[in-house]
KEKE-3310 file (N, C-alpha, C; in steps of 0.2 Angstrom, whole numbers, plus 5000, padded with zeros to 4 digits):
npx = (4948:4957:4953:4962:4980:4981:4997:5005:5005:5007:5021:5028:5025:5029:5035:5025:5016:5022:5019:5004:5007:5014:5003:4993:4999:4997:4984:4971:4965:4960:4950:4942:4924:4919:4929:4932:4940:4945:4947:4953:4962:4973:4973:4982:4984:4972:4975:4985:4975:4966:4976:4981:4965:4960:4948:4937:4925:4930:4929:4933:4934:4932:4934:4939:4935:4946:4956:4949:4946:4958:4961:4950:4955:4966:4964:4952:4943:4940:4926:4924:4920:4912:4915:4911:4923:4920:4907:4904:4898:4901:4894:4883:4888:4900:4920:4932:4940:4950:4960:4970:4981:4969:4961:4968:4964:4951:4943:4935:4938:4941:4929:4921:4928:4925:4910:4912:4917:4908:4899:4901:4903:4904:4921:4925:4936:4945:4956:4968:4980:4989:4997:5007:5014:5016:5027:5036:5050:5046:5032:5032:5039:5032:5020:5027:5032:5020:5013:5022:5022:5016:5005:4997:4984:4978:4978:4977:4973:4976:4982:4980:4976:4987:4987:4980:4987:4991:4986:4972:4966:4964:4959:4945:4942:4941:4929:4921:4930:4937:4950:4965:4980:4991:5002:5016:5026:5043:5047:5062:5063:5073:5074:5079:5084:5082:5074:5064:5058:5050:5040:5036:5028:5017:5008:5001:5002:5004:4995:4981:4989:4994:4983:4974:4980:4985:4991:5006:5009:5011:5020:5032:5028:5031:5044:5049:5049:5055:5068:5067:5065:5077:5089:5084:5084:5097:5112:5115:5130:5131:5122:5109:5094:5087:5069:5063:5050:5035:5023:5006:4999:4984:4974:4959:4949:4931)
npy = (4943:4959:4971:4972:4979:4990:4997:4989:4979:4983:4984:4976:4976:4972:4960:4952:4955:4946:4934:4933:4940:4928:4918:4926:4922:4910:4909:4905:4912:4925:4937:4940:4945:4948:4951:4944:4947:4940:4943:4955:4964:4978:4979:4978:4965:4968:4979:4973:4963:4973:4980:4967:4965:4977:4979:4973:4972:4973:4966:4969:4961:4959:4957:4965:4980:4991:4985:4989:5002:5007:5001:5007:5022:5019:5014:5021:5019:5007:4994:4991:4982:4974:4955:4941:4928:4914:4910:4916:4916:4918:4929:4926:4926:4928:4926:4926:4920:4925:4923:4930:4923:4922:4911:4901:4907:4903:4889:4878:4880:4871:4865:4875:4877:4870:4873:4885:4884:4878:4888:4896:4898:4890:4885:4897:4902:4896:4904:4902:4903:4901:4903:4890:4886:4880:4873:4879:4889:4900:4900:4888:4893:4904:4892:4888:4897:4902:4891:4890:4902:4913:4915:4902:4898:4907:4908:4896:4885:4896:4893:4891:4879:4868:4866:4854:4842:4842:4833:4831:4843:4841:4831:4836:4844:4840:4832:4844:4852:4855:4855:4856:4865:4862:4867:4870:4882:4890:4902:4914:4926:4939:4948:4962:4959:4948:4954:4960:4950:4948:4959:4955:4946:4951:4954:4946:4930:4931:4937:4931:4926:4937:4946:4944:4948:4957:4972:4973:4961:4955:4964:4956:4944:4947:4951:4937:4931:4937:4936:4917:4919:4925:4915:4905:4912:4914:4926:4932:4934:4946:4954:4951:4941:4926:4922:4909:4903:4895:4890:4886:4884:4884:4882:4881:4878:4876)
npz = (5067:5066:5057:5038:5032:5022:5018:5027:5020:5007:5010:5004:4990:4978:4978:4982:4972:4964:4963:4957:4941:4938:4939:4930:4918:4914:4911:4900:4891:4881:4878:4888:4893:4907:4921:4937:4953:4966:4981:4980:4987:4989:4978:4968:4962:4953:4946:4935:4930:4923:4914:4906:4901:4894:4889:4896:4909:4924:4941:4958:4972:4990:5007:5016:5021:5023:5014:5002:5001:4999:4987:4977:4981:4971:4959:4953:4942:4942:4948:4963:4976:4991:4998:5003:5000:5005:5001:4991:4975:4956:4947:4932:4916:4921:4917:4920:4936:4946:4960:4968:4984:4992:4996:5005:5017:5017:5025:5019:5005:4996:4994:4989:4977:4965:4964:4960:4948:4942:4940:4930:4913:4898:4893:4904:4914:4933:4942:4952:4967:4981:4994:5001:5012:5026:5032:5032:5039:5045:5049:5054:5067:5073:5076:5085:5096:5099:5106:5118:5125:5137:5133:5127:5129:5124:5111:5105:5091:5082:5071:5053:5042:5035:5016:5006:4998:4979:4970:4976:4976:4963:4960:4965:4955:4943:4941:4936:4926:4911:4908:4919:4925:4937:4947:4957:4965:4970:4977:4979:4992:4993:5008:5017:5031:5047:5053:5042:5039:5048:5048:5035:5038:5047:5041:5037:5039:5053:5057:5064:5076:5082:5083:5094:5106:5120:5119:5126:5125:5113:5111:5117:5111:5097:5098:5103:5093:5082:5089:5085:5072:5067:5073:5063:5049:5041:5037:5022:5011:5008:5018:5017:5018:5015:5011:5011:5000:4996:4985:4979:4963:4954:4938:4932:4918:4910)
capx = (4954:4956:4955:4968:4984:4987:4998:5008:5004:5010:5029:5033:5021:5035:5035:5018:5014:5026:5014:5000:5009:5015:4997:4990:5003:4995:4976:4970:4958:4962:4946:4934:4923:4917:4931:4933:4948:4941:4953:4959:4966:4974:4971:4988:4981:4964:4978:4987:4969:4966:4982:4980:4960:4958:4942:4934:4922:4933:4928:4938:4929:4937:4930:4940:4932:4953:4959:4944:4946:4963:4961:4946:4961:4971:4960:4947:4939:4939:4922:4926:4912:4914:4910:4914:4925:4917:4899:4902:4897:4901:4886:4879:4893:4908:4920:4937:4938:4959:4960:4978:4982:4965:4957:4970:4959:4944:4943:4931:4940:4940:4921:4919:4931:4920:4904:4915:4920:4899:4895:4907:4903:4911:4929:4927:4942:4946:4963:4969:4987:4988:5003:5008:5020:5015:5030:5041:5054:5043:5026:5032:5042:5023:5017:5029:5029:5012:5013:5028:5023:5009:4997:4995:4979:4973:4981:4977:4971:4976:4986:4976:4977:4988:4985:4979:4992:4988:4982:4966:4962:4965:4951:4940:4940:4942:4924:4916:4933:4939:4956:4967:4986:4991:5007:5021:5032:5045:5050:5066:5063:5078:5073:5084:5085:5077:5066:5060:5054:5042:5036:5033:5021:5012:5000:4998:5002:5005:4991:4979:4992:4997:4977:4972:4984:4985:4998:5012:5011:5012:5026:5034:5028:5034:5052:5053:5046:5060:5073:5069:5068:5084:5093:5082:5088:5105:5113:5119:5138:5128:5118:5101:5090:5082:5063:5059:5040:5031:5014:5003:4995:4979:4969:4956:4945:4927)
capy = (4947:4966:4973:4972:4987:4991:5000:4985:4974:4983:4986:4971:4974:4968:4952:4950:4955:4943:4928:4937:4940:4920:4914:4927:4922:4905:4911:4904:4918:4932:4944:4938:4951:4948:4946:4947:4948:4938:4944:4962:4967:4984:4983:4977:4960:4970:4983:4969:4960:4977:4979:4963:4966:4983:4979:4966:4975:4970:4969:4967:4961:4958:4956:4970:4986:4994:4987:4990:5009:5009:4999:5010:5026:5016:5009:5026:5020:4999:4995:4986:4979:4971:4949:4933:4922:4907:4909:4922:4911:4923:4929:4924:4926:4930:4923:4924:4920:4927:4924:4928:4922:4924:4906:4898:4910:4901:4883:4876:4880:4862:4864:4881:4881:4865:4877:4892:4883:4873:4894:4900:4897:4885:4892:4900:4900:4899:4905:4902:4905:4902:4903:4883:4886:4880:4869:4883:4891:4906:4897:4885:4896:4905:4889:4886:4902:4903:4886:4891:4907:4913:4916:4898:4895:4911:4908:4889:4885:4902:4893:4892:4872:4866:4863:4847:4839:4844:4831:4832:4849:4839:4825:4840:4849:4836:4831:4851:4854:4852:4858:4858:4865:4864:4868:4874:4887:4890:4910:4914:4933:4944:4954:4966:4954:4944:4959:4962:4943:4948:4961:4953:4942:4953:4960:4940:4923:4933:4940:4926:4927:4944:4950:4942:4949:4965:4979:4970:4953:4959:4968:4951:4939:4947:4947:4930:4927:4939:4930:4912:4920:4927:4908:4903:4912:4915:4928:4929:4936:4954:4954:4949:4935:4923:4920:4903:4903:4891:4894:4882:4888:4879:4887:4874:4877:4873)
capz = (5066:5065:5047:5035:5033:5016:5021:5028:5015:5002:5011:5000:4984:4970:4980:4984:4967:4956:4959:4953:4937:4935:4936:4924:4912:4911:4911:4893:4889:4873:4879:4892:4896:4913:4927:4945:4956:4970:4986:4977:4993:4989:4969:4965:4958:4949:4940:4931:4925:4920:4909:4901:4897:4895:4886:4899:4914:4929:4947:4964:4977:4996:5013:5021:5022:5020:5007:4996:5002:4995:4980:4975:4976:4965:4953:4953:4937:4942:4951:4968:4981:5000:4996:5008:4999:5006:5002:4983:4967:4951:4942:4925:4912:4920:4912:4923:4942:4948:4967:4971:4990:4997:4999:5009:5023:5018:5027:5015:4998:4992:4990:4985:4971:4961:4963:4955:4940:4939:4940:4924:4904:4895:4893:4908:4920:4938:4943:4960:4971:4986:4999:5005:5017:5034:5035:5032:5046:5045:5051:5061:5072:5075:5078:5092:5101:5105:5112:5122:5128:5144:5128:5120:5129:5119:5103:5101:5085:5079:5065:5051:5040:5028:5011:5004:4992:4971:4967:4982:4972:4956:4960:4966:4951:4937:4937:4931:4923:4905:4908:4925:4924:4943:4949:4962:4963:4976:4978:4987:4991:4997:5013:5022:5036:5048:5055:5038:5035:5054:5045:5029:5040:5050:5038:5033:5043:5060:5060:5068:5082:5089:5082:5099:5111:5122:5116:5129:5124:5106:5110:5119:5105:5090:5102:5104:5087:5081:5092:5083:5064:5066:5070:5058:5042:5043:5033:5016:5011:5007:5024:5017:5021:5008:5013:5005:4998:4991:4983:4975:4957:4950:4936:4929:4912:4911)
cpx = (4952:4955:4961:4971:4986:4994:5007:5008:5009:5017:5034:5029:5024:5033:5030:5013:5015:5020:5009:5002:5013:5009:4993:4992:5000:4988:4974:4964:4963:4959:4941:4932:4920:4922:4931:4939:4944:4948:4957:4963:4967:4973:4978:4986:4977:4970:4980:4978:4966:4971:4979:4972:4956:4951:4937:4931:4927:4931:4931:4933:4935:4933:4930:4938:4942:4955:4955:4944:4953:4965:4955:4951:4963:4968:4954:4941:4935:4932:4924:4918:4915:4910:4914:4915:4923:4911:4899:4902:4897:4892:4887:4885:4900:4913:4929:4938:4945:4957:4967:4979:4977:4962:4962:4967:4955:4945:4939:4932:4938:4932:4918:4922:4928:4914:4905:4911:4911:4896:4897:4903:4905:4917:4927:4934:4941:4953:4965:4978:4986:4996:5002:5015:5020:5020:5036:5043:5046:5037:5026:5035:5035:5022:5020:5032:5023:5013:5016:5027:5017:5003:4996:4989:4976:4973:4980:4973:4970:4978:4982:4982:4981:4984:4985:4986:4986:4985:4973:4961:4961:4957:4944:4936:4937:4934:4921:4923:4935:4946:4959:4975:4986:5001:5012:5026:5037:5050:5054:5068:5069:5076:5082:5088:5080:5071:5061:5055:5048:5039:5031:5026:5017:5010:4997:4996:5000:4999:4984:4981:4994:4988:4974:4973:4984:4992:5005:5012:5011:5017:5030:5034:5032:5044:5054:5053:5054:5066:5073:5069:5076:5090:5090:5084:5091:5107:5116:5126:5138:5124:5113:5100:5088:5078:5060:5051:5038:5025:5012:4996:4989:4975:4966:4951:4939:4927)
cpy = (4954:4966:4974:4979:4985:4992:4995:4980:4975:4986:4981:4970:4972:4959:4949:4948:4950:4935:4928:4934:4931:4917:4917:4922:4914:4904:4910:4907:4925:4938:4944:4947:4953:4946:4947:4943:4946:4938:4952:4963:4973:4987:4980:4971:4964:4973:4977:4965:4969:4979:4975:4964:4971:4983:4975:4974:4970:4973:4966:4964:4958:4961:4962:4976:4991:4994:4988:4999:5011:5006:5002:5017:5024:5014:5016:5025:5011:4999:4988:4985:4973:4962:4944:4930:4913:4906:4914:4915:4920:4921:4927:4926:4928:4924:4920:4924:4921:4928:4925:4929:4926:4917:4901:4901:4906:4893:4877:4877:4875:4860:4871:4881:4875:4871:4883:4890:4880:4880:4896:4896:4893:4890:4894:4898:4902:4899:4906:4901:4907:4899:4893:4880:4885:4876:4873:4886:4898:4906:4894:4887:4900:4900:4888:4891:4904:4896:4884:4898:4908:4914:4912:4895:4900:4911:4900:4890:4892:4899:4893:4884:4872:4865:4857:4846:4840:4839:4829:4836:4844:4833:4829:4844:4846:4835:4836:4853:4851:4851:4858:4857:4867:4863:4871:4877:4891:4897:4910:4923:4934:4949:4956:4962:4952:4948:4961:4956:4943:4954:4960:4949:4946:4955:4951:4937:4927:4936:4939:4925:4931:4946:4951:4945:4956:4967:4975:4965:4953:4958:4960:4947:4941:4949:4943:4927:4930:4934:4924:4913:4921:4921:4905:4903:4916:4921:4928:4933:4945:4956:4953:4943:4930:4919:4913:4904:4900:4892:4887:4885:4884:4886:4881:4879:4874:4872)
cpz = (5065:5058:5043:5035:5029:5015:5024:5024:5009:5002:5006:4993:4977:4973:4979:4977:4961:4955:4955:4946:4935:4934:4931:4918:4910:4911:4902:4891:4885:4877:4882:4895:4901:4917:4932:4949:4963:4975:4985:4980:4991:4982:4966:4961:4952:4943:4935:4928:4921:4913:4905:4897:4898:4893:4889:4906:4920:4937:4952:4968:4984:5002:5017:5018:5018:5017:5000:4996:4996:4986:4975:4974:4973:4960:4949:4947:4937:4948:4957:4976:4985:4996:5002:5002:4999:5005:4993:4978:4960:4947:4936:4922:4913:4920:4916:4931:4944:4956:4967:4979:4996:5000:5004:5015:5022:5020:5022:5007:4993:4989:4986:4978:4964:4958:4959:4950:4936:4936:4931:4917:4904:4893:4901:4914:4927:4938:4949:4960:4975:4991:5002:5008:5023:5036:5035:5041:5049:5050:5057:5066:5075:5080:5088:5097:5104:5107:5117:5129:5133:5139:5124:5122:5123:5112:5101:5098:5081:5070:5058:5045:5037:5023:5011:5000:4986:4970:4970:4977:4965:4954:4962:4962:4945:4935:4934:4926:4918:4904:4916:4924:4934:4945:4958:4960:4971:4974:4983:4985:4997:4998:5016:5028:5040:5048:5049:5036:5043:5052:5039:5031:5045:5048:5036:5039:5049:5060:5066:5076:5086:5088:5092:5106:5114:5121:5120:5127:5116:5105:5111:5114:5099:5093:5101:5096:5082:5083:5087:5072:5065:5067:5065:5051:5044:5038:5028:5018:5012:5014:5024:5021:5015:5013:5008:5006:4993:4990:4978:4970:4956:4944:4930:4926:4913:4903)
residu = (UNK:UNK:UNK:UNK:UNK:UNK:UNK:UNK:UNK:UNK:UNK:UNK:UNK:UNK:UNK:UNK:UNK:UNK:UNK:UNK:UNK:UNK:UNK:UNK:UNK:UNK:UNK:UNK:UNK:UNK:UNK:UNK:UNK:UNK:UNK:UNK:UNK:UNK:UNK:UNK:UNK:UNK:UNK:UNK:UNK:UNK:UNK:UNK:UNK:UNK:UNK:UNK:UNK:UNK:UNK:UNK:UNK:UNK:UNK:UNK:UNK:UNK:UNK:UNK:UNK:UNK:UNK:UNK:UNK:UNK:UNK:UNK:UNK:UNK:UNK:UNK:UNK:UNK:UNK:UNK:UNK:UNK:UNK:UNK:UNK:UNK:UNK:UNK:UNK:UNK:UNK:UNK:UNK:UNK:UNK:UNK:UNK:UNK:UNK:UNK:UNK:UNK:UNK:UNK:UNK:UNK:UNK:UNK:UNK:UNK:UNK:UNK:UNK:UNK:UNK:UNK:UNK:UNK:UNK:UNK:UNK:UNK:UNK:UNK:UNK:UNK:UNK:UNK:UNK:UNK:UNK:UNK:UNK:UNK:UNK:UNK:UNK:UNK:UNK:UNK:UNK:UNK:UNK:UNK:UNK:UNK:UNK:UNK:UNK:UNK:UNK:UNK:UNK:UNK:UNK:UNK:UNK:UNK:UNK:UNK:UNK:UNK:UNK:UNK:UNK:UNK:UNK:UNK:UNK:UNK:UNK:UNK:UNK:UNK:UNK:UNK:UNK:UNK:UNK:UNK:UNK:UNK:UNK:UNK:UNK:UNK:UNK:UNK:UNK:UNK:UNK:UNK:UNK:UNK:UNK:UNK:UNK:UNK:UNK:UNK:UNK:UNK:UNK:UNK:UNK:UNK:UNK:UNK:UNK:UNK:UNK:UNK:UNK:UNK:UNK:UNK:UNK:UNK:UNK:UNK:UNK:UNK:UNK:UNK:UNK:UNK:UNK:UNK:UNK:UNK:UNK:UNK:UNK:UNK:UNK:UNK:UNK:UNK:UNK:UNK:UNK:UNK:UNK:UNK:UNK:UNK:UNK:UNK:UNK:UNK:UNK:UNK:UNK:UNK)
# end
């Protein structure tokens, strides 16, 4: 895929932001002083673990070259550095592991996040939030415009998995973990309207699918894509939208 657009991303940073802020809030740590923001994206995650531990060496780390440009503006004093998700084990002592909605990218999660927690201290935490909404209107309508349009040989397998069911993660973690609160939590954001919910995803989900495409079939796809959001969510009585969004929390203790 292209590189990520902050820029795009953070047209919706209240929202994007709020889960962030739900899974700190059950992070069981006072004053670790090692942690990493693994996915910082544009820094809106990193600033909050900053907040809470002003006292703690905090570092972002993220794949794209972009948002690490803009989260070094924002952050100017917070230390960030380029890392693959799928292949990073934290160093020696650190103490808190905060991905907010970057490992649902990583195909291999399920093994990676075992190895985290084997890497971390006693006490140490991982904290994960990850979007699981493939069954949503938002997704499935993706799904079934590339397989409808003259672009689904090129776009097959663009979708990226489901999630496992909690309790999959639950048996995966259980044996290095001493502690695992895992939950769900289903967000229903008020966008402007449809057009606002194919924006919300083309810094995210959509991106797998229009990345591929020449500038006219772009233009075409997020048409039709617009088209089937717009019977999809209907309006409220005020002319908004409400985007349902379900996210799956874990934050497992060694």
């Amino acid at each position: 895929m292209a590189d990520w657009s902050p820029s795009t991303y953070l047209k919706f940073e209240d929202e994007r932001t709020r889960p962030a802020h739900d899974l700190l809030a059950r992070v069981p740590l006072e004053a670790p002083a090692l942690v990493v923001d693994m996915g910082c994206g544009p820094g809106n995650s990193t600033e909050l673990l900053v907040e809470r531990y002003p006292a703690a060496e905090v570092t972002g780390l993220d794949s794209s070259p972009n948002m690490l440009a803009e989260a070094r503006q924002r952050l100017p004093g917070v230390s960030f550095a380029e890392a693959d998700a799928g292949s990073w084990i934290p160093d020696i002592g650190t103490q808190l592991v905060f991905a907010n909605a970057i490992y649902q990218w990583v195909p291999d999660h399920l093994a990676v996040f075992p190895r985290i927690v084997t890497a971390l201290p006693e006490g140490g935490v991982l904290a994960v939030q990850m979007p699981d909404n493939m069954a949503e209107p938002s997704h499935v309508l993706m799904r079934k415009v590339a397989a409808e349009g003259p672009w689904a040989t090129k776009l097959k397998g663009a979708a990226r998995q489901p999630l496992p069911p909690a309790r999959v993660y639950y048996d995966a973690l259980r044996p290095v973990a001493r502690h695992i609160d895992i939950w769900h939590t289903i967000y229903n954001h008020v966008l402007d309207g449809p057009a606002a919910i194919v924006e919300w995803v083309k810094s995210t989900g959509l991106r797998p699918f229009i990345d591929p495409l020449e500038t006219a079939e772009r233009e075409q796809f997020a048409a039709r894509y617009l088209a089937e959001i717009t019977e999809a969510y209907p309006r409220t009585v005020d002319g908004k939208v409400l985007l349902r969004f379900p996210r799956l929390f874990i934050v497992a203790a060694k």
